[in-house]
C-alpha positions in Angstrom: 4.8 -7.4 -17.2 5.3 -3.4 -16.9 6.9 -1.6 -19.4 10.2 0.3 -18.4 9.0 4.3 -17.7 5.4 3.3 -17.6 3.1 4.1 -14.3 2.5 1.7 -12.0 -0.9 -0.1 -12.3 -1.0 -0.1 -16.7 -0.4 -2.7 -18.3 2.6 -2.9 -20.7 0.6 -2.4 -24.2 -1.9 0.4 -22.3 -1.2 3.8 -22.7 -3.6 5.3 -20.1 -6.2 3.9 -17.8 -9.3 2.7 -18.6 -12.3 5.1 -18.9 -15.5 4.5 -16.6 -18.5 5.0 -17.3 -20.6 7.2 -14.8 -22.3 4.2 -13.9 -19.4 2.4 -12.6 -17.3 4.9 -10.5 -16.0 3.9 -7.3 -18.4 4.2 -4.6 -17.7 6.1 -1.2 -16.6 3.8 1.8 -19.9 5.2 3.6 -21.8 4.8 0.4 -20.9 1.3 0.6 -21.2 0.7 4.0 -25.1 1.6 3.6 -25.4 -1.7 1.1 -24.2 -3.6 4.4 -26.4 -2.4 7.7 -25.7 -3.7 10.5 -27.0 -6.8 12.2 -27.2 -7.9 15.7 -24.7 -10.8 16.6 -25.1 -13.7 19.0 -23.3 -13.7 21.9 -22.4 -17.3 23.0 -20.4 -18.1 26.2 -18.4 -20.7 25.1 -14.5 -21.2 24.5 -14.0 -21.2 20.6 -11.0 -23.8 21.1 -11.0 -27.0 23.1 -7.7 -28.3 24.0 -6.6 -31.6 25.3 -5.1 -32.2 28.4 -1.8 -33.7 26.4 -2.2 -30.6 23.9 -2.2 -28.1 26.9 1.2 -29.6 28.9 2.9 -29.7 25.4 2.1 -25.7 25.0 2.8 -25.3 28.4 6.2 -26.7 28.3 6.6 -25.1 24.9 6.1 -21.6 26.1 8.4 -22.0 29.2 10.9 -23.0 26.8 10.7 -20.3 24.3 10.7 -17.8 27.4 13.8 -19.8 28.9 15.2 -18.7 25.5 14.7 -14.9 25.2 15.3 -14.6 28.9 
C-alpha cells in the first residue's frame, strides 16, 4: 500500500529508492540486445491452425451474423 503524498513506485515505509550498486545499473536496450543475437528462423509452409469442416460453417455463419449486426 502507498502512503498518501509519497511518489509513485516506494513503498509505504521507504523514504527514497533503493541505491544500486555500479554493478547492477540498468543496461542499455542495445546493450542488451547484444546478450540476444540473432538467429536464423525456419520457414515452414504450413497453416498454424487446422479447422474442421463443422468448425468453419459455424464461423462462417457466425461472422455473417455479427456483420448482419453492425450493418
Amino acid at each position: 500500500m502507498l502512503a498518501l503524498g509519497a511518489p509513485l513506485g516506494l513503498a509505504q515505509n521507504q523514504q527514497h529508492a533503493p541505491k544500486v550498486k555500479a554493478s547492477q545499473e540498468p543496461k542499455t536496450e542495445s546493450q542488451a540486445a547484444e546478450e540476444y543475437p540473432p538467429t536464423q528462423g525456419i520457414f515452414v509452409n504450413r497453416p498454424l491452425l487446422q479447422v474442421t469442416k463443422t468448425a468453419e460453417v459455424l464461423l462462417d455463419d457466425l461472422e455473417g451474423r455479427a456483420s448482419h449486426y453492425f450493418y
